[in-house]
FITOR-459358 format. One line per field, with one value per residue (C-alpha): x negated, y, z; residue number from 1. Coordinates in pm, whole numbers, padded with zeros to 5 digits. Layout:
<drennus>
x: (X  ...)
y: (Y  ...)
z: (Z  ...)
n: (NUM  ...)
</drennus>
This chain:
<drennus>
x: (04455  04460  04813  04901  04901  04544  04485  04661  04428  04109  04204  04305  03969  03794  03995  03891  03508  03510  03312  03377  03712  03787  03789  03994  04274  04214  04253  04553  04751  04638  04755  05118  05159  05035  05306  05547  05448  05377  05218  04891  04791  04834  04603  04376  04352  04246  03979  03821  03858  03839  03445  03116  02918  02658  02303  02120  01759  01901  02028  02367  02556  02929  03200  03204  03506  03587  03580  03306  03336  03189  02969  03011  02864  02926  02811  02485  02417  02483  02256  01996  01991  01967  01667  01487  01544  01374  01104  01055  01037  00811  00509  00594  00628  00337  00123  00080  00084  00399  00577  00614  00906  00992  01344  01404  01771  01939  02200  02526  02751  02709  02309  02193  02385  02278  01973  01979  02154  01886  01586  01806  01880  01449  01377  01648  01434  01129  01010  00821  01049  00895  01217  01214  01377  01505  01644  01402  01361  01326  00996  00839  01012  00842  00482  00546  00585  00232  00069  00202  00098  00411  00567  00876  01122  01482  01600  01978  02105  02310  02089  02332  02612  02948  02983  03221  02944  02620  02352  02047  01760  01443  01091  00843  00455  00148  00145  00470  00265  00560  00781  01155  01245  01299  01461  01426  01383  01654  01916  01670  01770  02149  02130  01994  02259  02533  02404  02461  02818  02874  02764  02752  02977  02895  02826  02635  02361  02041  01941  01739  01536  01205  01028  01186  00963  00994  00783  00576  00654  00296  00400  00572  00208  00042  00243  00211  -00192  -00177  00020  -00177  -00483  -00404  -00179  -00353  -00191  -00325  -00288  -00114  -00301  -00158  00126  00310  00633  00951  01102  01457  01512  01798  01846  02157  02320  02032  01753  01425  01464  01180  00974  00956  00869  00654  00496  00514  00344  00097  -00015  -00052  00247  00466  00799  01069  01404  01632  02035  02160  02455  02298  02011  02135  02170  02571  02720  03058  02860  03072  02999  02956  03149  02887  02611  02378  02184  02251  02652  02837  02866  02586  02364  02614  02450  02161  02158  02379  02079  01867  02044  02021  01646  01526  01375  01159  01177  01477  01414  01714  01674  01914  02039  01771  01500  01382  01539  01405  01621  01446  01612  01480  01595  01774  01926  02145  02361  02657  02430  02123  01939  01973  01887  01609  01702  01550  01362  01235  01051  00944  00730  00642  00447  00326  00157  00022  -00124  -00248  -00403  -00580  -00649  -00785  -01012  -01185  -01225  -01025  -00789  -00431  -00086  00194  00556  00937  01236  01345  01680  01436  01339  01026  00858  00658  00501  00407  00244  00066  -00071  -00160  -00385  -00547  -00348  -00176  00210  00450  00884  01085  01390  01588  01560  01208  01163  01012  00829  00659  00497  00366  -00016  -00307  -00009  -00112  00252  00596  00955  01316  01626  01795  01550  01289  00934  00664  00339  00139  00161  -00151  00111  00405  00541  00863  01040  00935  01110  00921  00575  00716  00878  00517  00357  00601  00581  00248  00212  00457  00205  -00088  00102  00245  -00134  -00219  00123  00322  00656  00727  00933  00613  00518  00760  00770  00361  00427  00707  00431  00193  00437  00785  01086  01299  01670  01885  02162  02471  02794  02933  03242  03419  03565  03894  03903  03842  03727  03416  03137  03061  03372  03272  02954  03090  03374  03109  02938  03263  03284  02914  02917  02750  02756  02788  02979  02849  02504  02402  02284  01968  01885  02106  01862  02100  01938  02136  02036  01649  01444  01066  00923  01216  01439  01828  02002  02321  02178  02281  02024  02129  01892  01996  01911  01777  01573  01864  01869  02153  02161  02468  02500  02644  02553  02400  02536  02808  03175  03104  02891  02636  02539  02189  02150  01779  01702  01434  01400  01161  01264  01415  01705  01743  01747  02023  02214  02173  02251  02552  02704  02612  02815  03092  03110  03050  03298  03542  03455  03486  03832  03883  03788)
y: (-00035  -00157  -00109  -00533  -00397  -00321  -00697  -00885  -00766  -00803  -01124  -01231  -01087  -01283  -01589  -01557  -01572  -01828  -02142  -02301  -02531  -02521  -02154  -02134  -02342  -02076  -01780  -01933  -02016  -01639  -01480  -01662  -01524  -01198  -01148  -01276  -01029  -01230  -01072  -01295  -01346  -00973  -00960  -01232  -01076  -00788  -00877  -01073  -00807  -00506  -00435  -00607  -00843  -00616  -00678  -00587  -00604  -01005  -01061  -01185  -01403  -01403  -01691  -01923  -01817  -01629  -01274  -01014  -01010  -01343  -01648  -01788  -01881  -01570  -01285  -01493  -01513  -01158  -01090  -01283  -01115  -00816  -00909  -01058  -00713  -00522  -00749  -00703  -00351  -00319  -00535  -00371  -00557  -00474  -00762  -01056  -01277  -01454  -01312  -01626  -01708  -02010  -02105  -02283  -02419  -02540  -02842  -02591  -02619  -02517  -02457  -02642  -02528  -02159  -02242  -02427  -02087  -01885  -02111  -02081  -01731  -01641  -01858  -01689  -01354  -01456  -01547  -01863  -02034  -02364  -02485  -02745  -02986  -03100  -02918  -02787  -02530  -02207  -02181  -02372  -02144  -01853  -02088  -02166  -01808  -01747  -02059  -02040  -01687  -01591  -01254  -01319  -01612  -01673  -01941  -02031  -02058  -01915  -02038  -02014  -01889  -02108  -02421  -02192  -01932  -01941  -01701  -01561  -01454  -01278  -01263  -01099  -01180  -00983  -00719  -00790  -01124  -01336  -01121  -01049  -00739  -00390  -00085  00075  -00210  -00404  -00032  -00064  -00410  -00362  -00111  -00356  -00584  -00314  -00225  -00635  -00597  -00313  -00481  -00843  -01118  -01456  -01652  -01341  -01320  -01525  -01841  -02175  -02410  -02360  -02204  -02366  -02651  -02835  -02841  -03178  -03307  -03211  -02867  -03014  -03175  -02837  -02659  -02894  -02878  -02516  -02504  -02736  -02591  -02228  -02365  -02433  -02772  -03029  -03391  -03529  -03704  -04015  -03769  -03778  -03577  -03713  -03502  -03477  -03335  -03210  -03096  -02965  -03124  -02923  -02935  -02944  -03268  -03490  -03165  -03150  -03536  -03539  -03223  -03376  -03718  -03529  -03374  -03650  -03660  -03932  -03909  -03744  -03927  -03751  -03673  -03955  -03762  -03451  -03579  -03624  -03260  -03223  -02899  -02933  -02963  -03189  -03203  -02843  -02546  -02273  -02435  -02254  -02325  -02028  -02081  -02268  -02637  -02698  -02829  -03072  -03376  -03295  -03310  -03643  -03792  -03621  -03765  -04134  -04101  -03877  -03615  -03342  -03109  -03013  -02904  -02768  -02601  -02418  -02558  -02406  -02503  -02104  -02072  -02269  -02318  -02484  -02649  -02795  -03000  -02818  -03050  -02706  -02781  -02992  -03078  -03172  -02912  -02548  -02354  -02099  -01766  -01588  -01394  -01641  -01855  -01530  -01500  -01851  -01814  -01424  -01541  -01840  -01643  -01354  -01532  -01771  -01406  -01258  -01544  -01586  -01193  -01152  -00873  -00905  -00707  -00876  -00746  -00801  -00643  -00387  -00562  -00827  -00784  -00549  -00824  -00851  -00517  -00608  -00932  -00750  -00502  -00691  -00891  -00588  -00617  -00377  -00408  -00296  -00290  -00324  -00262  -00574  -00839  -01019  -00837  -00573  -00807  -00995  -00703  -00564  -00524  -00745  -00944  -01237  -01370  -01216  -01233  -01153  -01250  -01444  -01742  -01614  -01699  -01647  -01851  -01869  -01510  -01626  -01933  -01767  -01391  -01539  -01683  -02043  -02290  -02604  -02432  -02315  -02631  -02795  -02538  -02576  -02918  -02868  -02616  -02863  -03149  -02942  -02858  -03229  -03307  -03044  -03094  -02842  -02728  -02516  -02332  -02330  -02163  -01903  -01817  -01796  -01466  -01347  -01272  -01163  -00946  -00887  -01121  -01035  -01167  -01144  -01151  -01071  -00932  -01027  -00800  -01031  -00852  -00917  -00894  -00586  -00440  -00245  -00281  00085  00191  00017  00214  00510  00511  00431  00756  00921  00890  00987  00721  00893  00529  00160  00082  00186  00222  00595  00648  00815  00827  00754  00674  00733  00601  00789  01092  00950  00811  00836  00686  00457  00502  00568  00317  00254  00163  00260  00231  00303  00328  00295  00395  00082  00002  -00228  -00126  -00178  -00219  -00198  -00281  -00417  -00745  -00745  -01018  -01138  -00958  -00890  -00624  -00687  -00541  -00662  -00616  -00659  -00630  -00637  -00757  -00849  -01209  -01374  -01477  -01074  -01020  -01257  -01156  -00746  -00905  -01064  -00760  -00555  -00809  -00784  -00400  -00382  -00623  -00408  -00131  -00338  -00394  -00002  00089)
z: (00612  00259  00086  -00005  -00365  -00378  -00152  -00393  -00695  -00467  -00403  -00749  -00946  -00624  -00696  -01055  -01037  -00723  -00816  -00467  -00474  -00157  -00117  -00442  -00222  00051  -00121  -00363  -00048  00098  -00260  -00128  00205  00120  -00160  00038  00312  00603  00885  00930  00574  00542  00843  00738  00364  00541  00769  00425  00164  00418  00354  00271  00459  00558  00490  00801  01009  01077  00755  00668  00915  00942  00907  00600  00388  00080  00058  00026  00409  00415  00368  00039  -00244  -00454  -00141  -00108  -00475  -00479  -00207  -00361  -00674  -00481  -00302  -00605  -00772  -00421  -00479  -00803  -00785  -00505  -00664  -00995  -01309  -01465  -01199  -01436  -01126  -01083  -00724  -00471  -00214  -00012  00033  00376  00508  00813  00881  00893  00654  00283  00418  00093  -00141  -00032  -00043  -00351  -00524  -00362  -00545  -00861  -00869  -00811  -01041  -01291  -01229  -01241  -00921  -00791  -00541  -00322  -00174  00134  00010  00378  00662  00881  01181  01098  01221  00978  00756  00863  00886  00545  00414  00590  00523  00152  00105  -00008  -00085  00103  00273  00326  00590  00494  00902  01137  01422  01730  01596  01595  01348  01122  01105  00830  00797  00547  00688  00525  00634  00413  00377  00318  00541  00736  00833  00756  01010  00938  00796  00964  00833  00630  00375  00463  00376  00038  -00026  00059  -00193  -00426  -00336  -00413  -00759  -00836  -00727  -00939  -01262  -01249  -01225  -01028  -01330  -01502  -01216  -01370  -01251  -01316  -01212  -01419  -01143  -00872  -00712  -00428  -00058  00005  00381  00435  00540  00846  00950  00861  01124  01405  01315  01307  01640  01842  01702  01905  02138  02503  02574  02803  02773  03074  03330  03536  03715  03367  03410  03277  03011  02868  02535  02286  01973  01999  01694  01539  01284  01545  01673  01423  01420  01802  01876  01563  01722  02097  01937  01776  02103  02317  02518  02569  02383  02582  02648  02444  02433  02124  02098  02027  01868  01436  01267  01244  01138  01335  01677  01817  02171  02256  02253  02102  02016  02210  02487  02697  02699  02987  02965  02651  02904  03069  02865  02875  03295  03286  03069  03359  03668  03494  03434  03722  03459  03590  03298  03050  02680  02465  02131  01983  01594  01422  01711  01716  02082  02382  02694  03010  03296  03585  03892  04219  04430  04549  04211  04156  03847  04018  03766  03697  03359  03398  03247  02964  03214  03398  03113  03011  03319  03300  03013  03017  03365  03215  02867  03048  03332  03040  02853  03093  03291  02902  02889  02663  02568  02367  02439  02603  02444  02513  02382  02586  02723  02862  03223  03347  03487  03201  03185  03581  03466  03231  03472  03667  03469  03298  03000  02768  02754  02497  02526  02165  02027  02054  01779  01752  01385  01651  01884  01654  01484  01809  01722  01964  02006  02243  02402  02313  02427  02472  02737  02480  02486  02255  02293  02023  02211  01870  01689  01479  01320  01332  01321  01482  01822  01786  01995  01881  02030  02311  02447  02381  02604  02841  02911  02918  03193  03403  03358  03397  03751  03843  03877  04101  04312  04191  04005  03765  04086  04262  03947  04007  04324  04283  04017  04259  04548  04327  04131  04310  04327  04044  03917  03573  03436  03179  03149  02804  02661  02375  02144  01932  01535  01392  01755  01687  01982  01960  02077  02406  02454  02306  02618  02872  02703  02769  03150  03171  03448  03801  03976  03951  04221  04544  04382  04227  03864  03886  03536  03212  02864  02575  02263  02049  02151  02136  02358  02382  02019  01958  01709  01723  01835  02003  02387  02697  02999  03357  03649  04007  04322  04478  04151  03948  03541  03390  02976  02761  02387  02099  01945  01631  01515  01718  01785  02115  02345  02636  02968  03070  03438  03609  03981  04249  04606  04842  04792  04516  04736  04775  04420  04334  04596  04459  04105  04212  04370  04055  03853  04032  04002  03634  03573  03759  03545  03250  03313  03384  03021)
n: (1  2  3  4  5  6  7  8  9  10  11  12  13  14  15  16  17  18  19  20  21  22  23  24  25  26  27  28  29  30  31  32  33  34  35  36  37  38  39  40  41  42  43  44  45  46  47  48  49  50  51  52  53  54  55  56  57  58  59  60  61  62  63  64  65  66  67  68  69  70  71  72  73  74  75  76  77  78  79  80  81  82  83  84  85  86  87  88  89  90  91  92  93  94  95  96  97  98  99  100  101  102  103  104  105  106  107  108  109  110  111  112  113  114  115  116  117  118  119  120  121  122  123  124  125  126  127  128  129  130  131  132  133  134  135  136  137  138  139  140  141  142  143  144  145  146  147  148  149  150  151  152  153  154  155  156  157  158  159  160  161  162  163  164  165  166  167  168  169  170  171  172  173  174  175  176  177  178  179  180  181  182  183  184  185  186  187  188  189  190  191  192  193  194  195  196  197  198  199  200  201  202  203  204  205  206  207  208  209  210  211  212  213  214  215  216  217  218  219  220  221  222  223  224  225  226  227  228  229  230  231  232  233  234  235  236  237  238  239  240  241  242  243  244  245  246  247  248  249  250  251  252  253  254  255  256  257  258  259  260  261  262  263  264  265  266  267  268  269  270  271  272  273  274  275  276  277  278  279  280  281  282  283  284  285  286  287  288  289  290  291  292  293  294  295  296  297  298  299  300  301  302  303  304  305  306  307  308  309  310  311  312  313  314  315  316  317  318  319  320  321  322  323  324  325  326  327  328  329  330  331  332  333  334  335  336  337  338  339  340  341  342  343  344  345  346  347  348  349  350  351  352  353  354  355  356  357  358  359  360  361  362  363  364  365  366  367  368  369  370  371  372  373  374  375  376  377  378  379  380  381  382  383  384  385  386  387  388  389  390  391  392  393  394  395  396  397  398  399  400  401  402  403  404  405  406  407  408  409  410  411  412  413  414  415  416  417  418  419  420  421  422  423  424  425  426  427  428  429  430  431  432  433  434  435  436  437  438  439  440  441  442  443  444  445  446  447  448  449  450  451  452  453  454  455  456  457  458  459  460  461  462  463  464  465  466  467  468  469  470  471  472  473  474  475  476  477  478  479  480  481  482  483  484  485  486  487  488  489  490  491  492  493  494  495  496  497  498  499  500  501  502  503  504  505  506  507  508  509  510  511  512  513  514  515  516  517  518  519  520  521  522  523  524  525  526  527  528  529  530  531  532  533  534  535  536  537  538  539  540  541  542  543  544  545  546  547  548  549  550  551  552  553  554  555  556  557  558  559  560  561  562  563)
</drennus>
């Protein structure tokens, strides 16, 4: 704990270089209550001025606020600085060639502005910087960073993190293929970073706007060409489905109809409410698609137009969510998981792979369910499990289809080293035209890879943590009891990444496996408070498998209270 002495002057030489007004009212009014010794400024100083935002494999995301241990002006110039130093240093300044970035942003609060001081500060070091002038989704970010042949990219966005939240993320070209970073660069950069702190001053780091130029709207139209140009869409015949489709307050919605247009589909009836870009997210409580209730409007616009399909993107239109109708619901529709639009389009990919003798490498994270690798064998195609976080799917080499749990698809790895939300929801509503003609549903679809594969069910326990509540103290106590069963069900093998674990790297993971052939996952978030518990199982129907899953749920939330 710091003594409020030592607050009081962090906050004051903060106070003194902060450019933002706003957060000069914050932290005068924090200065206050911590010298008058009130319990939550004391708390709140501490949580701000405890430690660094830490520059990690997804970047920087955290809460907007003053601080070092947040999402300000000052951390990102820092950061910027840092990273324009890392690349400097890599290419070597003795290349006459001018190093290039592009500068991408979301519509979250501050986005431009951070992205406006990142342009700044590259330019201030010497480095090209082609700013989009616009918000856009982050996948055209990471198009443009290929497409542009640029040395690196940063996307100002917290994609779905809360409205208080913003983020920095950094993809680099070349031979990274316009893929995020991995370690060890990104400990290279944060060291970087930390050599800026030490020496320079906010209004010492370098910065203008000679070198800074800005994106034409043409690179919007390049990316939908390049996508549709790969992508294995088919023009719907007179069985048209009827799509619904939101934004979610986000950036993707004139990307995707522009996209959807573009492809010959008719334009999808989509949520007004959610539609417009708007930082606060107003009707939802997370924006993101995978959270209770962020669905609700988009099934009332469903139920009013009898819609057979349901598109959500997350803010930053890299995630897709799918929902379609069950007339079992109180809704009338029900969200497919992760998993299960995972199938949708492995099957699809590697049937089209392999039918054109082809060959290519299907890859998930490994928190994702199996059902992958079983797609892929049984199509004759190679198969490849990650560590969690698309930096590691998207590098996977032959890669023809990739994808994680957490609504990740990457359908075009020759546009886009990245999950890509806008592509994915094209394919998608392409498959369930492609199928309306023949008949079918996209849970014919389904159940189709369940026979030929096994039935198969997911799902997630989700341990929120407090302030200040590390997640590794939550896998380090399930470590502790060296757990022998899950409920009534026996642990038959325990994977403890820590320890290692075939050729992956350290990490803090936990993988159970239990005796009727459930796998159970536990670990932190990497870049929300809060720790998760992936559960997969089998059955001989899918009916079995949701009725296993349910019963595992149960049990691990029992032992969730326990700890």
């Amino acid at each position: 704990m710091t003594e409020p002495t030592d607050l009081t002057k962090k906050i004051t030489t903060w106070r003194e270089q902060e450019v933002d007004r706003a957060n000069k009212l914050v932290l005068g009014d924090l200065l206050e209550g911590v010298l008058a010794g009130r319990r939550e400024a004391l708390s709140l100083a501490q949580e701000m001025f405890c430690c660094r935002l830490s520059f990690g494999t997804a970047g920087l995301r955290g809460p907007l606020r003053p601080g070092p241990n947040g999402m300000n002006r000052i951390v990102v110039s820092q950061t910027t600085a840092g990273l324009a130093t890392y690349l400097l240093t890599k290419r070597g300044r003795a290349f006459e060639e001018t190093i290039h970035v592009v500068v991408g942003f979301d519509g979250r609060h501050q986005s431009d502005v951070f992205g406006e001081d990142t342009a700044e500060i590259f330019s201030g070091h010497g480095i090209r910087a082609t700013r989009l002038p616009w918000p856009v989704p982050t996948p055209v970010l990471a198009f443009a960073v290929r497409e542009l042949n640029a040395e690196a990219g940063v996307m100002v966005t917290a994609s779905h993190n809360p409205a208080t939240d913003n983020g920095y993320k950094v993809y680099l070209g070349g031979e990274d293929c316009g893929s995020q970073i991995v370690p060890p660069v990104d400990q290279q950069i944060e060291n970087f970073i930390g050599e800026v702190v030490e020496r320079l001053s906010f209004s010492k780091i370098p910065r203008s706007r000679i070198l800074v130029h800005n994106a034409t709207s043409e690179l919007i139209g390049g990316y939908i060409q390049a996508t549709l140009s790969v992508l294995p869409v088919s023009v719907p015949g007179p069985k048209a489905i009827s799509v619904v489709y939101t934004a979610m307050h986000g950036v993707g919605g004139n990307t995707f109809l522009a996209a959807m247009d573009a492809a010959g589909f008719p334009k999808p009836t989509v949520v007004e409410q959610q539609f417009e870009p708007d930082p606060d997210f107003p009707t939802v409580a997370f924006p993101n698609p995978e959270e209770t209730g962020a669905l609700d409007l988009s099934f009332v616009k469903g139920r009013s137009v009898g819609a057979d399909l349901i598109i959500a993107h997350d803010p930053d239109a890299d995630r897709l969510a799918v929902a379609l109708p069950d007339s079992s619901t109180t809704d009338g529709y029900r969200a497919l998981t992760g998993n299960q639009v995972g199938a949708i389009f492995g099957w699809h990919i590697a049937g089209n792979t392999s039918s054109s003798g082809k060959t290519g490498t299907l890859a998930n994270s490994l928190v994702s369910s199996p059902v992958l690798g079983k797609i892929a064998k049984h199509f004759g195609l190679s198969h490849e499990e990650t560590l969690t976080g698309f930096k590691y799917v998207s590098r996977v080499k032959n890669l023809i289809f990739g994808f994680e749990e957490a609504l990740g698809y990457l359908v075009t790895p020759d546009v886009v080293r990245d999950k890509d939300g806008i592509s994915a929801g094209l394919l998608m509503v392409s498959l369930a035209n492609s199928l309306a003609q023949e008949g079918r549903t996209l849970w014919d679809y389904l159940r189709t890879i369940e026979e030929c594969v096994g039935a198969f069910a997911s799902g997630q326990v989700t341990i929120r943590l407090g302030a200040g509540v590390p997640g590794p103290t939550v896998t380090a106590t399930l470590r502790e009891k060296d757990l022998e069963a899950i409920g009534p069900r026996a642990v038959t093998r325990r994977d403890d990444f820590l320890d290692g674990v075939g050729d992956f790297p350290a990490d803090d993971i936990l993988r159970y496996y239990l005796d009727d052939g459930t796998r159970v996952i536990a670990r932190p978030s990497g870049t929300e408070p809060k720790v998760k518990i992936y559960i997969d199982t089998e059955g001989s129907t899918s009916a079995q498998a949701e009725a296993i899953l349910t019963e595992v749920e149960a049990d691990i939330n029992e032992l969730v209270n326990s700890l």
